[in-house]
PAZAPA-4460 file (N, C-alpha, C; in steps of 0.05 Angstrom, whole numbers, plus 32768, in hexadecimal, padded with zeros to 4 digits):
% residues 188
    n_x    n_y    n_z   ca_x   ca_y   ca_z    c_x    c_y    c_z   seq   type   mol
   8081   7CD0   7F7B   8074   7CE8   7F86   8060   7CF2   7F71     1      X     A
   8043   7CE8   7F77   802E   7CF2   7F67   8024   7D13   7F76     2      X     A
   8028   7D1F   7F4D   801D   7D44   7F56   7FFD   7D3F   7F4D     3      X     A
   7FED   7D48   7F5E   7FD2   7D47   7F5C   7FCE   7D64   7F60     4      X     A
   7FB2   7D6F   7F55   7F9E   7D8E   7F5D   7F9F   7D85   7F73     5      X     A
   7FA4   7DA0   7F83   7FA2   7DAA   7FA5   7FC5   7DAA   7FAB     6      X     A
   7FD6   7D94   7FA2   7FF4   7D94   7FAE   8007   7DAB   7FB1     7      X     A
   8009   7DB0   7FC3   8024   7DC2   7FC6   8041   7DB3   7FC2     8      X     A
   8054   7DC5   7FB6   8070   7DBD   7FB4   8086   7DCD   7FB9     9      X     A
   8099   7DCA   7FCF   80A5   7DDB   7FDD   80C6   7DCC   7FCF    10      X     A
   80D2   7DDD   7FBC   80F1   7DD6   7FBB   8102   7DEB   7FC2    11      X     A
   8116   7DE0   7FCB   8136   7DF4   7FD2   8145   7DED   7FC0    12      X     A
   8156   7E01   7FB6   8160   7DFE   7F9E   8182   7E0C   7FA1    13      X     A
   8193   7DFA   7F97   81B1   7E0E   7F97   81A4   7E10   7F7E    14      X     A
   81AD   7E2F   7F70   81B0   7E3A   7F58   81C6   7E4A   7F56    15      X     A
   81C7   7E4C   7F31   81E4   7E52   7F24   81D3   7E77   7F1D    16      X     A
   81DC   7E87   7F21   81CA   7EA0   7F13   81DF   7EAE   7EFB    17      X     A
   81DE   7EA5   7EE5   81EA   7EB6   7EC9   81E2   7EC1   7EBD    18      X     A
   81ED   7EE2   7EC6   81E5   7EF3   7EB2   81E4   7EF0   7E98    19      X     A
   81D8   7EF4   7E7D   81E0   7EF7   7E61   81DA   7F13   7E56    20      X     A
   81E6   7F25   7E67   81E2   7F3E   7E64   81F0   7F4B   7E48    21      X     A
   81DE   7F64   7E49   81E5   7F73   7E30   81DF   7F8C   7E3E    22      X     A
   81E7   7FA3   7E2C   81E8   7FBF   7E33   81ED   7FD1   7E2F    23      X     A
   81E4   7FEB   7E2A   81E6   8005   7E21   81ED   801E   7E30    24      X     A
   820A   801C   7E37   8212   8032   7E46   821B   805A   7E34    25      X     A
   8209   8069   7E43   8216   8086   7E36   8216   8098   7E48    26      X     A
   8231   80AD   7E4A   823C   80A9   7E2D   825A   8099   7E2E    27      X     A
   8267   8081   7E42   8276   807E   7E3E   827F   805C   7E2F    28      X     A
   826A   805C   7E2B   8269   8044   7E18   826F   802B   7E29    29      X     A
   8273   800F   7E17   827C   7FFC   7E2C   826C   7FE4   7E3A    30      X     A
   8269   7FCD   7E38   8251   7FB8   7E4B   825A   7FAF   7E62    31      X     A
   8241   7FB1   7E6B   8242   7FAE   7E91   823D   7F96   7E8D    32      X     A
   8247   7F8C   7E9E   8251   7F6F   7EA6   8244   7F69   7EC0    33      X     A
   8234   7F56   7EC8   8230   7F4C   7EE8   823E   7F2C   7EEA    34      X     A
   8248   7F2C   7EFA   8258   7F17   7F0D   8243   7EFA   7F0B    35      X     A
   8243   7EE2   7F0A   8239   7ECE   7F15   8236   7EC1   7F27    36      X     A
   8219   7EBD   7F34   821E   7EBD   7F4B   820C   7EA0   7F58    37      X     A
   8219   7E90   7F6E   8204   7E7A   7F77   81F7   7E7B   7F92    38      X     A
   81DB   7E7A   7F92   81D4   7E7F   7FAA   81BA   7E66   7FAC    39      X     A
   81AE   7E67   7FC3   8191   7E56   7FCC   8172   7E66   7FC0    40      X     A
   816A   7E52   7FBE   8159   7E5E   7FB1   8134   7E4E   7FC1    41      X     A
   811D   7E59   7FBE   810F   7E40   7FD1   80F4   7E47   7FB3    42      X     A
   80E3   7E3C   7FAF   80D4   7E3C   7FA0   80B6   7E2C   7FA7    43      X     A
   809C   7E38   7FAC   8080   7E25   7FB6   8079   7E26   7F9D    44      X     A
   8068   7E10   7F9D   8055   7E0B   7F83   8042   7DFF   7F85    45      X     A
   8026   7E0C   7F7D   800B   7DFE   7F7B   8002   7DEE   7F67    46      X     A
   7FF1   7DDF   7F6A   7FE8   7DCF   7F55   7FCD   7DCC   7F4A    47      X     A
   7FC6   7DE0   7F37   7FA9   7DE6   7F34   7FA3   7DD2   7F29    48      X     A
   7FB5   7DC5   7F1D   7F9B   7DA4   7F0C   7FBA   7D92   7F16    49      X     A
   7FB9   7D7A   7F08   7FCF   7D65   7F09   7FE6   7D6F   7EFE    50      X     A
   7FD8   7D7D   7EE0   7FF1   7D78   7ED6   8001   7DA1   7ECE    51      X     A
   7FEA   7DB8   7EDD   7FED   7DC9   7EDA   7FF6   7DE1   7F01    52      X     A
   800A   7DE5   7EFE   8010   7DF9   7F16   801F   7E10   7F17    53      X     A
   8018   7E21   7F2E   8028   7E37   7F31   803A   7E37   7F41    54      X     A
   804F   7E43   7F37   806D   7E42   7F45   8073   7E56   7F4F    55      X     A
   807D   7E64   7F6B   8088   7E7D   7F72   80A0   7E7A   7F7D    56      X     A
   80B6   7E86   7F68   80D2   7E7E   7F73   80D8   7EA0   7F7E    57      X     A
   80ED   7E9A   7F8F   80FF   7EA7   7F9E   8114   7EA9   7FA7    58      X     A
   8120   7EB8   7F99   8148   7EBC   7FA3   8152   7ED4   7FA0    59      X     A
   8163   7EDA   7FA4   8175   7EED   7FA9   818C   7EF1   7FA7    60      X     A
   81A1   7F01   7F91   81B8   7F02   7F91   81C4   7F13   7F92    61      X     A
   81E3   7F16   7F91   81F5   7F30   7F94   820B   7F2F   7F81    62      X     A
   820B   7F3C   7F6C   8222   7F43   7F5A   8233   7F5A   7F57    63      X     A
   8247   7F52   7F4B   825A   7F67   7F49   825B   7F71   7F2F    64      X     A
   8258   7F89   7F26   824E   7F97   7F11   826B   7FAA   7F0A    65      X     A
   826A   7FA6   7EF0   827D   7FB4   7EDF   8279   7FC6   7EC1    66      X     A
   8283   7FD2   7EBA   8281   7FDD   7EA0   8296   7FDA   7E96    67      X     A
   829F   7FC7   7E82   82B9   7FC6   7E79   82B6   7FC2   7E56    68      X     A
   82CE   7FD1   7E4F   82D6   7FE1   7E30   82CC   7FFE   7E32    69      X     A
   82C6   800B   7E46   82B8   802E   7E45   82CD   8039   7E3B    70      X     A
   82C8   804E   7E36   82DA   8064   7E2B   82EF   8068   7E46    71      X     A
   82E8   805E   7E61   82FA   8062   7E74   8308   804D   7E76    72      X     A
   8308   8035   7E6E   830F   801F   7E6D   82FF   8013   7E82    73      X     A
   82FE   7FFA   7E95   82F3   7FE7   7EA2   82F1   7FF6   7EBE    74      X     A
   82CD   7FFC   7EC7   82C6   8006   7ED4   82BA   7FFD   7EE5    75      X     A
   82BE   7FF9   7F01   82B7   7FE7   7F1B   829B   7FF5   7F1E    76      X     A
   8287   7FE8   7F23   8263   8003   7F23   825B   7FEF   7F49    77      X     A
   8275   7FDF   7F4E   8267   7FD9   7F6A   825E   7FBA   7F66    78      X     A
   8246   7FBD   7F7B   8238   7F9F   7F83   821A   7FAF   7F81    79      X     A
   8209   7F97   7F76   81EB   7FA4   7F79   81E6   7F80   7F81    80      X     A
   81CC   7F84   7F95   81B4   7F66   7F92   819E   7F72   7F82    81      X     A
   8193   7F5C   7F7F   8178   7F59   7F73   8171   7F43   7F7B    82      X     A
   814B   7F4C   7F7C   813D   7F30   7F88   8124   7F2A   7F73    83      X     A
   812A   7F18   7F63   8108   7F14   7F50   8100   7F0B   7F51    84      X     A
   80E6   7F08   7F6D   80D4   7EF9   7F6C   80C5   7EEF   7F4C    85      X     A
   80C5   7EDB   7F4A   80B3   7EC8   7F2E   80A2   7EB9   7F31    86      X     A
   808A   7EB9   7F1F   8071   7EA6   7F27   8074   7EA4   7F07    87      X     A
   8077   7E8B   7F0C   8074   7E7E   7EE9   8051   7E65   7EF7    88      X     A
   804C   7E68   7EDA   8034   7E50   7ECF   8043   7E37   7EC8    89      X     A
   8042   7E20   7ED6   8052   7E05   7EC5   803F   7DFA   7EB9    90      X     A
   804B   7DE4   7EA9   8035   7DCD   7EA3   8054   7DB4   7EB2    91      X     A
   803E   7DA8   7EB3   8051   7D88   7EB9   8046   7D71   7EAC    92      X     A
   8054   7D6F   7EA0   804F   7D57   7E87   8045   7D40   7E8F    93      X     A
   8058   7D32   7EA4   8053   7D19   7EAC   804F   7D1E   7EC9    94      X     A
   803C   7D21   7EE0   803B   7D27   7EFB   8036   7D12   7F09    95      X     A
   802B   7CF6   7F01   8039   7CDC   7F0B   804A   7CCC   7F09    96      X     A
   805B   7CD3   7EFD   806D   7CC4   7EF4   8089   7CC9   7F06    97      X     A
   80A3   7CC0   7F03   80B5   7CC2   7F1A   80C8   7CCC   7F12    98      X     A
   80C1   7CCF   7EEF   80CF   7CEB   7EEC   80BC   7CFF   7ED6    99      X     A
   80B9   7D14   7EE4   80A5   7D28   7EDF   80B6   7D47   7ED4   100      X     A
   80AF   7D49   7EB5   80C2   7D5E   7EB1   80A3   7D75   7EA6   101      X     A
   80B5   7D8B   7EAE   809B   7DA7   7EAB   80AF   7DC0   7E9E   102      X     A
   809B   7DD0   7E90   80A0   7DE3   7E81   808C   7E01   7E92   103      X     A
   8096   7E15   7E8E   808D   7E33   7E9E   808F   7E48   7E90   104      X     A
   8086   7E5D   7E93   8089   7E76   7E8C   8070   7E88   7EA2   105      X     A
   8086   7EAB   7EA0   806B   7EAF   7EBD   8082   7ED1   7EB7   106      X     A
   8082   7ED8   7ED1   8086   7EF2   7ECE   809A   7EF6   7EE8   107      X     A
   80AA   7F09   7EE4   80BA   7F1F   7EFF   80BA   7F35   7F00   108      X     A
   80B4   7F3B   7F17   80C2   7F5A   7F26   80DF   7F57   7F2E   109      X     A
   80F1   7F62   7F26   810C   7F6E   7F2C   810A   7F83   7F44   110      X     A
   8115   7F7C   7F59   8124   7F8A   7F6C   8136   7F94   7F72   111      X     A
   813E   7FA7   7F67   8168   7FAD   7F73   816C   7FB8   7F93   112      X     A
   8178   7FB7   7F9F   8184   7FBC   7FB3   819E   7FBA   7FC3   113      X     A
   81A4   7FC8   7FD1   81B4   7FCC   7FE1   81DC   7FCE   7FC8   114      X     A
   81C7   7FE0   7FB7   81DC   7FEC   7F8F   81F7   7FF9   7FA6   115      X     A
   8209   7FE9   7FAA   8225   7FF1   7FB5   823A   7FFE   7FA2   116      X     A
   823C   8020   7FA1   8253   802F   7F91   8269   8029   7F97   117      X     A
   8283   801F   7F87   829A   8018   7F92   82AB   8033   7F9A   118      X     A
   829C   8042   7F9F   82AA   8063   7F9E   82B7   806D   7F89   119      X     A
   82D3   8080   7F8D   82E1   8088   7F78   82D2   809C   7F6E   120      X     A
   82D4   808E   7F4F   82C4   809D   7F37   82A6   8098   7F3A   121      X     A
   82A5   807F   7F43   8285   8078   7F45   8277   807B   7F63   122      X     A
   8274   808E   7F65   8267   8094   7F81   8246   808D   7F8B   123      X     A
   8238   808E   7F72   8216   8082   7F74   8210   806F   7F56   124      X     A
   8206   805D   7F67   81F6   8044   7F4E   81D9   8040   7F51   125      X     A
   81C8   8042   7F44   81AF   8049   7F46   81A0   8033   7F33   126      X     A
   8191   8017   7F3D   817F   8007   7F22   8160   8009   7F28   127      X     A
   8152   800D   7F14   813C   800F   7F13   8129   7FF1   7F17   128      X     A
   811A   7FE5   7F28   8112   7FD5   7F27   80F6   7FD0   7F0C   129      X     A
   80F6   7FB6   7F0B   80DD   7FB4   7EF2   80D6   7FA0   7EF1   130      X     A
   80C2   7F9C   7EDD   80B4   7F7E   7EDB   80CC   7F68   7EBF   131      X     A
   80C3   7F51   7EC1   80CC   7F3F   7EA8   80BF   7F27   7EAA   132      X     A
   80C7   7F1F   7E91   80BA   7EFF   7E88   80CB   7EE4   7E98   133      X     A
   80CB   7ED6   7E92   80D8   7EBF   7E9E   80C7   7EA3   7E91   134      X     A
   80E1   7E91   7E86   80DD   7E7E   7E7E   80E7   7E6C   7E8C   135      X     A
   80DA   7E43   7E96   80EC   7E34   7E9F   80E7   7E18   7E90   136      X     A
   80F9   7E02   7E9D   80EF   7DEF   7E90   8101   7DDE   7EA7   137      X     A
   80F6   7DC2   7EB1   8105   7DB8   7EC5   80FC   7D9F   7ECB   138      X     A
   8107   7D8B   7ED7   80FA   7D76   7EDF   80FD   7D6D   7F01   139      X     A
   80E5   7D5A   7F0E   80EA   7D54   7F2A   80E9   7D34   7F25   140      X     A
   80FC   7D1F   7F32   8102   7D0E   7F34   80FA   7D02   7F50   141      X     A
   80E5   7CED   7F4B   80DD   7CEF   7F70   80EE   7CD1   7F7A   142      X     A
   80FA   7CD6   7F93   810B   7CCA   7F98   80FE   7CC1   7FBA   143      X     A
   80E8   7CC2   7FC2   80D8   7CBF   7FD2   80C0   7CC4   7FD9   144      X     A
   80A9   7CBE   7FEB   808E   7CC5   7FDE   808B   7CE1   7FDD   145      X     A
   808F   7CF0   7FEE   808A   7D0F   7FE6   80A8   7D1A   7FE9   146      X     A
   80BD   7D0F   7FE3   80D9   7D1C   7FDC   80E1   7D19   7FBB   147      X     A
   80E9   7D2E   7FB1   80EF   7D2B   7F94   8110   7D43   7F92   148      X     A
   8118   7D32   7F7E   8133   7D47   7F79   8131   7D57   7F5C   149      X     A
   8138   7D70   7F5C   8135   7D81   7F4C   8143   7D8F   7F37   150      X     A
   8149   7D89   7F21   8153   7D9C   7F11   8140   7DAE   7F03   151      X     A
   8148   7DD2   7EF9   813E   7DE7   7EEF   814F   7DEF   7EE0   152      X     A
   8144   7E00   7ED0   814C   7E13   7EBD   813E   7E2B   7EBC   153      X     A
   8144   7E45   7EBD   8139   7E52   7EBA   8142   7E6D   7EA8   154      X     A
   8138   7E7A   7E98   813F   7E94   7E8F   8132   7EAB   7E94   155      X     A
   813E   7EBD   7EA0   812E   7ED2   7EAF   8133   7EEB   7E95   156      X     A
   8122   7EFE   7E91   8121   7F19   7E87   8123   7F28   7E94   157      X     A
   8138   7F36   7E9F   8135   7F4B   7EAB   8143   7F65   7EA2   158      X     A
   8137   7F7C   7E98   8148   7F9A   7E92   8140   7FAC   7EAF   159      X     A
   815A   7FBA   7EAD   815B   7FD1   7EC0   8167   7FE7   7EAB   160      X     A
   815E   7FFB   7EB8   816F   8018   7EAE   817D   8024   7ECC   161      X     A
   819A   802B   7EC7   81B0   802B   7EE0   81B8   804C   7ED8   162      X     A
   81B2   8059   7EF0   81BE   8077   7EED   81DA   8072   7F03   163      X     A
   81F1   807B   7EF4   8207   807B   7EFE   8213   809C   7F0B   164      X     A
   8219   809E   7F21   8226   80B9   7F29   8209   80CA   7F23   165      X     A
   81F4   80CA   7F2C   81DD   80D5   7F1F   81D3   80DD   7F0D   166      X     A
   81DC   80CB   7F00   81CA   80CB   7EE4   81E8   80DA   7ECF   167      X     A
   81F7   80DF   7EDA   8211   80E3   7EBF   8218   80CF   7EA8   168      X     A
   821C   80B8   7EB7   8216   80A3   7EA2   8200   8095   7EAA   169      X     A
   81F2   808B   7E93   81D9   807C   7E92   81DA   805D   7E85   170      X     A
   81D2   804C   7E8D   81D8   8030   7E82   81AE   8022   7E82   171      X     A
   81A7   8012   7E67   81A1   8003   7E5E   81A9   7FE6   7E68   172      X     A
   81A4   7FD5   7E77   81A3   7FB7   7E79   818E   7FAC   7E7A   173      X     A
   819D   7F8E   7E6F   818A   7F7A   7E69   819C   7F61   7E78   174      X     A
   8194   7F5E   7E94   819B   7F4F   7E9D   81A0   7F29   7E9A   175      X     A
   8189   7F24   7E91   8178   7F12   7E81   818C   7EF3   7E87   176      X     A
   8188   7EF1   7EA9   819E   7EDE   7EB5   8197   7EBD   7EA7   177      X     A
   819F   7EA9   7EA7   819B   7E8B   7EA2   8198   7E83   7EC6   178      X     A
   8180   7E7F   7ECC   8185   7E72   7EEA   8188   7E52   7EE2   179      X     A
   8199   7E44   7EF0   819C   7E27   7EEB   819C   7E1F   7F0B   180      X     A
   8187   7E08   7F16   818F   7DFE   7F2F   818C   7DEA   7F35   181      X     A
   818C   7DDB   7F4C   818C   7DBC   7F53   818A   7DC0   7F6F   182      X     A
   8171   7DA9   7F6C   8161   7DAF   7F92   8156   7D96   7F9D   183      X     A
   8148   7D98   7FAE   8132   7D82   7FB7   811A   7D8F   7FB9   184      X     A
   8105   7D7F   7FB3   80EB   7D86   7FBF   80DD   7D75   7FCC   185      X     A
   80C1   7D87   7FDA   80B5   7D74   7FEB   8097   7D76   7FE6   186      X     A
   8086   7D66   7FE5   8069   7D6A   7FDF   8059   7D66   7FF4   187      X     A
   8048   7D77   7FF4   8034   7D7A   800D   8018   7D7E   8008   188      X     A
***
């Protein structure tokens, strides 16, 4: 599967989404924790020269969010999604060859939605959406003329600031997930 200027590249991807979060909760101290989570993922990509393209990935997940060691001890904060659209810049090293590995970096917007309070104590969860960086590096293995199979890597940047119970407690995150996936693609 030769990538030439003009090609489009359409992959679906299962991905692994790992947080490597960190965090600054006050005043009851304590790191929030998000859940791991695997979902589909679909990603297009242009090809401004052979060996240079743009990638626009897309997915969406749902975690379960915690604050645990607080001064309250281990604190349920609910379920939040987030959606970060990413357009990384690749290069692709080898784009005729049959196995073609590429390197990225590019940017995201963070989306939160549908921030689920487990009630109780925690009655409102509130995340601020924002921009981040994003790095990848991955290879496509073509396994037919315009079919290729896919491994990625990716490291996303993403911080939010989380008002809890309205703003009583306030949290600092750095979401800053490891996306890892494995797909097929198709060239057009």
């Amino acid at each position: 599967m030769d990538k030439t200027a003009g090609d489009w590249l359409v992959r679906v991807r299962g991905i692994g989404v790992l947080p490597d979060e960190s965090s600054s909760v006050t005043p009851i101290g304590g790191e929030v924790d998000l859940s791991n989570e695997f979902v589909p993922e679909v990603d297009l990509s242009y090809f401004v020269t052979d060996n240079i393209a743009f990638e626009l990935i897309a997915a969406t997940a749902r975690h379960d969010v915690s604050d645990n060691g607080s001064t309250l001890g281990d604190v349920d904060l609910g379920e939040v999604s987030h959606l970060p659209p990413t357009l990384t810049l690749q290069y692709h090293f080898m784009p005729k060859q049959r196995f073609s590995p590429y390197v990225g970096a590019g940017l995201n917007y963070t989306i939160f939605y549908n921030a689920d309070a487990p009630g109780g104590a925690v009655t409102s969860v509130h995340y601020d959406n924002g921009w981040g960086y994003a790095l990848q590096a991955g290879f496509d293995v073509a396994v037919a003329e315009n079919w290729s199979v896919n491994v990625d890597v990716k490291k996303l940047f993403i911080d939010t600031s989380v008002a809890i119970n309205g703003g009583a407690v306030n949290a600092s995150v750095d979401l800053d997930p490891w996306v890892v996936g494995l797909g097929v693609g198709y060239k057009f």
